[in-house]
C-alpha positions in Angstrom: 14.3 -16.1 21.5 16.8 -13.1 20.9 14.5 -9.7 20.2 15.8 -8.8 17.0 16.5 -5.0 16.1 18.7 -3.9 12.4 20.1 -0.4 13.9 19.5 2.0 11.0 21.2 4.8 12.5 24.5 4.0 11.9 26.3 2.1 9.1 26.5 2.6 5.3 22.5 4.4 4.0 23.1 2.7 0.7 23.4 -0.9 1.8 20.6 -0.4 5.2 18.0 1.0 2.5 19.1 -2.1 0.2 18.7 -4.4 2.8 15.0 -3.3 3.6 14.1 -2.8 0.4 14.8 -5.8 -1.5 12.5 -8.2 1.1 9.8 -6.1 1.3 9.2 -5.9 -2.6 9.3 -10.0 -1.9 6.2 -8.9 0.1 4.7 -6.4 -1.7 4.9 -9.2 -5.0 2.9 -11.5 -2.8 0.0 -9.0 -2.0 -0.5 -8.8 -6.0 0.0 -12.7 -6.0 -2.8 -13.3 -3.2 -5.3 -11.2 -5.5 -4.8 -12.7 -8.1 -5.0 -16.4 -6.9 -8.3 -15.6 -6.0 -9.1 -13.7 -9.3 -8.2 -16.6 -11.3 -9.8 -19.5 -9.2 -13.0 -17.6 -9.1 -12.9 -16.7 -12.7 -13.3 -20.3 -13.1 -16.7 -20.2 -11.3 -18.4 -18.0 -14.3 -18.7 -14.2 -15.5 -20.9 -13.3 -12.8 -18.6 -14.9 -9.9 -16.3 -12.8 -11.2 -17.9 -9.9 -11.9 -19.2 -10.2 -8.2 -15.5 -10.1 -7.2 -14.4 -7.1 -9.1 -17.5 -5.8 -7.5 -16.2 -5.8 -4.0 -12.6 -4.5 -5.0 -13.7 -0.7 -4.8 -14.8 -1.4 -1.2 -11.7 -3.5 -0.2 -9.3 -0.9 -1.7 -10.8 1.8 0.5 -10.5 -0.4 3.9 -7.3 -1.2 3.1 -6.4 3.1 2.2 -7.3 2.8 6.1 -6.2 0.2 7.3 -2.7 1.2 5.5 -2.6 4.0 7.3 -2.5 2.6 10.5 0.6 0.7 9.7 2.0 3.8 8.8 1.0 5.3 12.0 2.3 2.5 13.8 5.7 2.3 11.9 6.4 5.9 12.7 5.7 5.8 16.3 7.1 2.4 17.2 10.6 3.2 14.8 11.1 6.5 16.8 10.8 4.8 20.3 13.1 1.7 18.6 15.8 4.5 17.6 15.9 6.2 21.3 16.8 2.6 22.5 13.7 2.9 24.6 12.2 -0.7 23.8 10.1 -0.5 26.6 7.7 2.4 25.3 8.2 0.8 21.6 6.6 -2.4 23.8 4.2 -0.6 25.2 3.6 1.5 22.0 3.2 -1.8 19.9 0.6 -3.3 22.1 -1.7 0.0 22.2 -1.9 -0.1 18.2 -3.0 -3.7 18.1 -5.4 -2.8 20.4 -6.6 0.0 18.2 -6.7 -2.0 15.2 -8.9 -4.6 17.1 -11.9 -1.8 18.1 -11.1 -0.2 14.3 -11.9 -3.8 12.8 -14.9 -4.1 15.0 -16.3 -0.7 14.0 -15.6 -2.2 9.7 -17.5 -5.6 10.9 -20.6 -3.6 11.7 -20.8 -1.0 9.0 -20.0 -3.2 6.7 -22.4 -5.9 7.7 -25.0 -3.9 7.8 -24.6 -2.2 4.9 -23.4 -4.8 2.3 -26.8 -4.6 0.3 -27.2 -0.8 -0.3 -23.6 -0.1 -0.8 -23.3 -2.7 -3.6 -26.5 -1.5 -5.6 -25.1 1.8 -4.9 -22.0 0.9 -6.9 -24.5 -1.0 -9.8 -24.1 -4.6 -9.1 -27.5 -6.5 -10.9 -30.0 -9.0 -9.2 -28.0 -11.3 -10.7 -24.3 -10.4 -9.2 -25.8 -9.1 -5.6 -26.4 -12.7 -4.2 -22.5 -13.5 -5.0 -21.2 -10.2 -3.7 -23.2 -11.1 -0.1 -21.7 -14.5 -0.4 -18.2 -13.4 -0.6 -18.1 -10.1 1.7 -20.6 -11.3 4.6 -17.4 -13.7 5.5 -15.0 -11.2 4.2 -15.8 -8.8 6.7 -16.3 -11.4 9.7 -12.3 -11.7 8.9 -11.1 -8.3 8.9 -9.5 -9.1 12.0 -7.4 -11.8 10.6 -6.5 -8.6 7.7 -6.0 -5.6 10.5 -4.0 -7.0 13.3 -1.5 -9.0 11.4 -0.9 -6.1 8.9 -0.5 -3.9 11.9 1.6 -6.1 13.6 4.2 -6.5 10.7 4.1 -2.3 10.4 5.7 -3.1 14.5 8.1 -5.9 12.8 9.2 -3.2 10.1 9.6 -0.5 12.6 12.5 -3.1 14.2 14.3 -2.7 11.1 12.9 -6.3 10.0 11.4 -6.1 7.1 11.9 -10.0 6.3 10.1 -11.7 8.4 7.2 -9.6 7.5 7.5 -10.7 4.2 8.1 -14.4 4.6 4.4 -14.3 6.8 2.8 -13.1 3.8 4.2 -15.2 1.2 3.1 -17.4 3.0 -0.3 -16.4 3.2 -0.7 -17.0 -0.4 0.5 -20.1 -0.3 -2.2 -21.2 2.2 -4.8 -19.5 0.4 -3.5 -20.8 -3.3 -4.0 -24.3 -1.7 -7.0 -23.5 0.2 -8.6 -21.6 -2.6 -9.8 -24.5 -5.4 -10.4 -26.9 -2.4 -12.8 -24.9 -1.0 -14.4 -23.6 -4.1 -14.7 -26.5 -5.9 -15.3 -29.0 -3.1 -11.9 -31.6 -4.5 -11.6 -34.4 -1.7 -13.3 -34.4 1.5 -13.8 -30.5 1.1 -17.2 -29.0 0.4 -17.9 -27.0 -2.9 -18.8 -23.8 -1.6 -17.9 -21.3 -4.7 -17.8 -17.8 -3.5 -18.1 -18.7 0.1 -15.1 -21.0 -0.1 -12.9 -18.2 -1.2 -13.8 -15.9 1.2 -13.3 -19.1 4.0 -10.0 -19.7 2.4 -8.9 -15.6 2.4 -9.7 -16.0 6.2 -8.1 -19.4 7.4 -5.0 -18.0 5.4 -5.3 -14.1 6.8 -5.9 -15.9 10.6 -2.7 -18.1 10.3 -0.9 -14.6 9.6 -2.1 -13.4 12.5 -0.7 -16.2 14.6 2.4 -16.0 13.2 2.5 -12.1 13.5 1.8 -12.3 17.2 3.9 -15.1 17.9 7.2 -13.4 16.4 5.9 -9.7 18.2 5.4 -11.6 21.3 8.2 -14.6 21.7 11.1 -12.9 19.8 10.5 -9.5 19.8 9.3 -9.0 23.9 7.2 -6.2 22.2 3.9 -7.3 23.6 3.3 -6.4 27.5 0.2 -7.8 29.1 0.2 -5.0 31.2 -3.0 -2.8 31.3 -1.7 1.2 30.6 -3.3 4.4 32.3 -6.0 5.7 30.1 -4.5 8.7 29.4 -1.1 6.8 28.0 -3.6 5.0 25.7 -4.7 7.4 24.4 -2.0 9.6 24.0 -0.6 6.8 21.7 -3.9 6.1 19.6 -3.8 10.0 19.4 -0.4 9.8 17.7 -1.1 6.8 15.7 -4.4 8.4 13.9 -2.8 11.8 13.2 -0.4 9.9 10.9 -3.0 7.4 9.6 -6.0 9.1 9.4 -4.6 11.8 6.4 -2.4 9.0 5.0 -5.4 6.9 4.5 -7.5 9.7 3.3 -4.5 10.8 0.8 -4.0 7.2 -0.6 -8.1 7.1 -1.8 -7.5 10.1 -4.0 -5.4 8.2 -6.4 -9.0 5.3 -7.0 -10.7 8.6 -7.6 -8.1 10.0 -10.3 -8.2 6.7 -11.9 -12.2 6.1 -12.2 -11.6 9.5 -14.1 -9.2 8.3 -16.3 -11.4 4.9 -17.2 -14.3 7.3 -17.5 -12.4 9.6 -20.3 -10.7 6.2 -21.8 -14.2 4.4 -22.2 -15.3 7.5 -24.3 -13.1 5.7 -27.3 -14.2 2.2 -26.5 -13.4 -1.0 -24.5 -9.9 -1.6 -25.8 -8.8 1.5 -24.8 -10.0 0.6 -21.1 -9.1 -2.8 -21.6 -5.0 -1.3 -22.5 -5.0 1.1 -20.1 -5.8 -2.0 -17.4 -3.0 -3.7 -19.2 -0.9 -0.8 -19.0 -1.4 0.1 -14.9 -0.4 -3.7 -14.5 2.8 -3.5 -16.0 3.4 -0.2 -14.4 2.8 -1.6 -11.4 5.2 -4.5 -11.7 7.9 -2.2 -12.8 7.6 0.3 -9.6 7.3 -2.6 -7.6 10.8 -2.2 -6.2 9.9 2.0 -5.7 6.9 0.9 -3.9 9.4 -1.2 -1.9 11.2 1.6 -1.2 9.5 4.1 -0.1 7.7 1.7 2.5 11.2 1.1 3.6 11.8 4.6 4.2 9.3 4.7 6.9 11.5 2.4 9.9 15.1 3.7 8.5 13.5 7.3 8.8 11.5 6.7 12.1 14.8 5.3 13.9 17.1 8.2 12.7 14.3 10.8 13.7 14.2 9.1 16.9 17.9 9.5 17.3 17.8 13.4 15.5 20.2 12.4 12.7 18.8 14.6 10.6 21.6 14.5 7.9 20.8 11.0 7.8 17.3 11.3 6.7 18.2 14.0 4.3 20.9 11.6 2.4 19.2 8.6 2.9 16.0 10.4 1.1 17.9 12.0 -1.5 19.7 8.1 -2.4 16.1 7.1 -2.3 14.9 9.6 -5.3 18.2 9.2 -7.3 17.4 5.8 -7.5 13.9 5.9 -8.0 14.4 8.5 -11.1 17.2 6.4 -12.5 15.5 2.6 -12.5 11.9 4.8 -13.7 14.5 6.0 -16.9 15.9 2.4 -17.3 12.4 0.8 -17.4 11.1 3.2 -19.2 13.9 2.4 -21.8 13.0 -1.1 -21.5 9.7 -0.7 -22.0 10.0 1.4 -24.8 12.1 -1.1 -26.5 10.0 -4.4 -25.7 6.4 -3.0 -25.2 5.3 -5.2 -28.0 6.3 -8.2 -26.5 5.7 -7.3 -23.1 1.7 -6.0 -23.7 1.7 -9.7 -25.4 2.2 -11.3 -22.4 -1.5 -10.0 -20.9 -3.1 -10.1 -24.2 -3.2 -11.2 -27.8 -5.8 -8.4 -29.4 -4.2 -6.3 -30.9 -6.2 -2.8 -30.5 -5.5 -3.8 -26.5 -1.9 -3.8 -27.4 -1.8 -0.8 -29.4 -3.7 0.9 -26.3 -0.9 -0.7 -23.9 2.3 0.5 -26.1 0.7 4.1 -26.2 0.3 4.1 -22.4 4.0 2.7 -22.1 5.6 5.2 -24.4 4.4 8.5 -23.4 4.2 7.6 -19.8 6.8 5.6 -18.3 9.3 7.7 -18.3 7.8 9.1 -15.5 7.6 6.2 -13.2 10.7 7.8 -11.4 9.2 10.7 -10.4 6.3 8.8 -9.4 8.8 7.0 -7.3 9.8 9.7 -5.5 6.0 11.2 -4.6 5.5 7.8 -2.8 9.5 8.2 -1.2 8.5 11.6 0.3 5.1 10.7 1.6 6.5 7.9 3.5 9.6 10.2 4.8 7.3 13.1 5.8 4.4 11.1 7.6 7.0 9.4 9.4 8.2 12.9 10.4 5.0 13.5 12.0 4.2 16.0 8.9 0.9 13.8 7.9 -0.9 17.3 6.7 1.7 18.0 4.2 2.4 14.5 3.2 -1.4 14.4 2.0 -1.3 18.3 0.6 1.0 16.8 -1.6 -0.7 14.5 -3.3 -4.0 16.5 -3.3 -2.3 19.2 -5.3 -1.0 16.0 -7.5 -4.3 14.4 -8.3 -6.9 16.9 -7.6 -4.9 20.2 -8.5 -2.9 19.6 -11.2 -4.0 15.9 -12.8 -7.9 15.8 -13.2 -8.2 19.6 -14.6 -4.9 18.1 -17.4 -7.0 15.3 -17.8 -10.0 17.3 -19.4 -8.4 19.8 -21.0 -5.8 17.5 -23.1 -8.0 15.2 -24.0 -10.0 17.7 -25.2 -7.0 19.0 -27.6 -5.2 15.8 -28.2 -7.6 12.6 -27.2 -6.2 9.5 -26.0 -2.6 10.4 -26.0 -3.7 14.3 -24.2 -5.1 12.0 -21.2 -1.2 9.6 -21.2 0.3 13.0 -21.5 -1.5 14.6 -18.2 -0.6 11.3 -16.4 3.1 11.8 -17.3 2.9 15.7 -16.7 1.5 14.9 -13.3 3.8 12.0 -12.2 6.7 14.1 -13.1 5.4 17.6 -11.3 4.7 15.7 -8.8 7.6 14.4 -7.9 9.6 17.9 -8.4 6.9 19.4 -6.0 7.6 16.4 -3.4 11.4 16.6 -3.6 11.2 20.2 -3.1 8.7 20.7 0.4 11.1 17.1 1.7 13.8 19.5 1.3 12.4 22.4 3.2 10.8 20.4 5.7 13.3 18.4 6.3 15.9 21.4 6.9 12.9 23.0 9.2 13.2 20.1 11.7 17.0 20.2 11.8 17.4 24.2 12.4 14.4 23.9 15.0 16.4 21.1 16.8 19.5 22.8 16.3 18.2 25.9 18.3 16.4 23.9 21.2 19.4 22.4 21.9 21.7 26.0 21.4 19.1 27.3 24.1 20.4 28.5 27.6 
């Protein structure tokens, strides 16, 4: 098969960042759908099934902080190779990082095996929800090789410029697993009813197929998968350049959990609706960025190739399309919102204190998705950039600097609608704050390149 390769250093910005964007919010729409398939088929198992479930999401979400950051890693080092036409180090580059995500998955197996009991009390599950939690995570973390190596392969695919293909694998991982998930759980046909076991079995089969597929397409049609065994020092090199990308990346993306276990904390002060809206709330938000999200992952290959091939003035414009857009859908969802919050908070509930808490949430703060937008837009431009320090200063200042001490001191003035106001104030001085250091950084590289190429 023909290696496939979008060149993202020339052509129109506009219609290259469209043409990454709009499959990989396909894929990014599936990861939601894949959680909650398995939220709503284990729901059906009882309160403490599920309960055992929303248990293991904390630990989950911080593997995957990591593991996310390895695709980044990867992205950035593989789209730089792809954009100097040197497929043969992006080959050899590829190869290394599945390689590290294999010993990284290993090292998760083991902690995470052994530590499944006391890390789970730690976090308050009862006698009653512990024997579930084992159930599910005990196979869970047996198949976080299935989750690692596919996700780092499709951060390769991306790099190509390819950001369908990766998507069509995980749609249709949740097909797999929506099909695997009541057969196994409930034991229909000739399948055994295993409960929480079945839909960790079914989360594997589905993340192994991935894994096929991912290889298969790296392998077959890309040629980006050499058998060949590299000098040490070459390995390492490239795990070295991987991890000072992913390490801070991953770090940076589990201060955001943290910001928002304050915010439940302050909300739960005025009663389970409130938390119960403000779940609601995130939700929608969530659905509504979805395309930003899409983004700003997208900036990472178009970025990575253009840096590769030091058009600077590339990055800078296709960056600053990037946070025009993001500010401009964030204003018309937010006008949207503002307009059919009823409606829309009725779709995920019919109490209505949960949708009073919901429309408060959606009023004061979505006007500030945008900006939000383009915090995520700049983090993926400047860790692609090999900046991973700064990307992750950034959005320390955000959550730890400037949104947690809002948090406490206008909620202390103004209650419920002081703590949607500091998430608002945050999102939008955030984004200013990220828009200004892309700016400078970005110039920084182009003068420094400018002047080691103006040398005698």
């Amino acid at each position: 098969m023909k290696a496939h390769k979008k060149d993202l250093t020339t052509g129109s910005i506009p219609k290259k960042l469209i043409g990454l964007t709009l499959p990989m919010m396909m894929g990014i729409l599936s990861m939601v759908a894949f959680n909650l398939v398995d939220t709503y088929f284990v729901g059906k198992l009882g309160s403490l099934q599920l309960a055992a479930l929303s248990f293991t999401f904390p630990v989950i979400l911080v593997i995957f902080s990591i593991i996310q950051g390895l695709g980044i890693g990867a992205t950035a080092l593989i789209s730089r190779s792809i954009g100097r036409n040197d497929r043969q180090k992006a080959a050899r580059e590829t190869t290394d990082s599945l390689v590290l995500s294999v010993l990284i998955a290993g090292v998760f197996i083991v902690i995470g095996l052994f530590t499944i009991n006391p890390t789970f009390r730690l976090l308050g599950a009862s006698d009653e929800i512990l024997p579930y939690v084992i159930e599910y995570m005990s196979i869970w973390y047996l198949a976080l090789f299935f989750v690692i190596i596919p996700f780092v392969g499709n951060s390769a695919l991306r790099a190509t410029g390819d950001t369908r293909t990766p998507s069509l694998i995980m749609i249709f991982a949740v097909l797999v697993n929506a099909i695997l998930d009541p057969l196994l759980i409930f034991g229909y046909g000739p399948f055994p009813e295993l409960g929480m076991k079945g839909a960790a079995i079914a989360t594997a089969i589905s993340r192994a197929m991935t894994m096929v597929l991912s290889l298969w397409v790296l392998a077959r049609r890309e040629k980006l998968i050499v058998k060949t065994i590299p000098a040490w020092k070459t390995l390492l090199g490239c795990w070295k350049a991987i991890l000072h990308i992913g390490i801070p990346s991953g770090l940076s993306k589990m201060i955001v959990p943290i910001t928002t276990g304050v915010i439940t904390a302050l909300l739960a002060g005025y009663g389970d609706f409130m938390v119960a809206g403000y779940g609601v709330a995130t939700r929608i938000e969530f659905l509504s960025m979805s395309i930003l999200f899409a983004l700003s992952a997208s900036i990472g290959p178009f970025t990575g190739q253009n840096f590769g091939a030091y058009h600077f003035d590339r990055i800078r414009i296709g960056v600053f399309y990037a946070n025009v857009f993001s500010v401009t859908w964030g204003l018309g969802m937010a006008l949207i919102l503002y307009l059919l919050n009823d409606p829309i908070a009725s779709i995920f509930t019919d109490n209505p204190e949960v949708i009073r808490s919901t429309k408060m949430y959606l009023t004061i703060v979505s006007f500030s998705f945008g900006f939000q937008g383009i915090v995520q837009v700049v983090n993926s431009n400047i860790n692609t950039l090999s900046k991973p320090l700064a990307a992750s200063l950034i959005v320390f200042v955000q959550m730890l600097v400037i949104c947690i001490p809002l948090l406490y001191l206008l909620e202390y003035s103004f209650g419920v609608a002081g703590i949607y106001s500091a998430v608002a104030i945050t999102y939008v001085t955030g984004g200013l704050i990220s828009a200004f250091f892309n700016r400078r950084i970005v110039a920084q590289m182009q003068s420094d390149y400018a002047q080691h190429n103006a040398a005698p």
